[in-house]
Backbone as CSV, one residue per row, in Angstrom:
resi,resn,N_x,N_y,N_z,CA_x,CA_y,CA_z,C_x,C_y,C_z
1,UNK,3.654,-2.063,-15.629,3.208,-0.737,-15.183,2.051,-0.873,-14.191
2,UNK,1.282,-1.847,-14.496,0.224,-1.705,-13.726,0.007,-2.492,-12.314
3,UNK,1.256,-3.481,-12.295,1.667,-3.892,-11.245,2.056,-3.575,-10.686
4,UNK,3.213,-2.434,-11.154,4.373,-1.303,-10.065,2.630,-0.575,-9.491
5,UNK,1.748,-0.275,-9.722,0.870,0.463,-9.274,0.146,0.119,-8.254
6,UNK,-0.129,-1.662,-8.427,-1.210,-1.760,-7.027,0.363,-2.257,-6.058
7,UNK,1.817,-1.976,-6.366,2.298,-2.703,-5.531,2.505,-1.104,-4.257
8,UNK,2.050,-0.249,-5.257,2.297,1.017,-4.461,1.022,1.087,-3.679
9,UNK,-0.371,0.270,-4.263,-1.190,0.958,-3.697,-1.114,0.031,-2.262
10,UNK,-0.936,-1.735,-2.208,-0.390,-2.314,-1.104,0.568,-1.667,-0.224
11,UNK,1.658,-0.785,-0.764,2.350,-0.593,0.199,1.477,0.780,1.090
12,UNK,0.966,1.410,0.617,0.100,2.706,1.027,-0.952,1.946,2.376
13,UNK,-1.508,0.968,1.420,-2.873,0.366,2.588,-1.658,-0.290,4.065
14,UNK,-0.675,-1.030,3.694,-0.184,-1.363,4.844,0.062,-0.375,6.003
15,UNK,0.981,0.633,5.071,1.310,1.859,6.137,-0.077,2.267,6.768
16,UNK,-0.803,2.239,6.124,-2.161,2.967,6.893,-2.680,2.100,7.455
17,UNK,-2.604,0.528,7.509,-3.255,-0.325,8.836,-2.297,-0.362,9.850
18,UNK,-0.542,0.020,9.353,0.330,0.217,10.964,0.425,1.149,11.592
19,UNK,-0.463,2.041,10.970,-0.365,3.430,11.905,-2.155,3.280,12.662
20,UNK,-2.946,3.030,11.961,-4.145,2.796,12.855,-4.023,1.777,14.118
21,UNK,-3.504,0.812,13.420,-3.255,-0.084,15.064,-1.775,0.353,15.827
């Protein structure tokens, strides 16, 4: 459970460093 969680929170931070650059 708590892995499905930071794997969501990684996927969140990525999207938000490919849209800043």
């Amino acid at each position: 459970m708590l892995g499905h969680f930071f794997d969501c929170i990684f996927l969140i931070h990525k999207l938000i460093f490919f849209l800043l650059c």
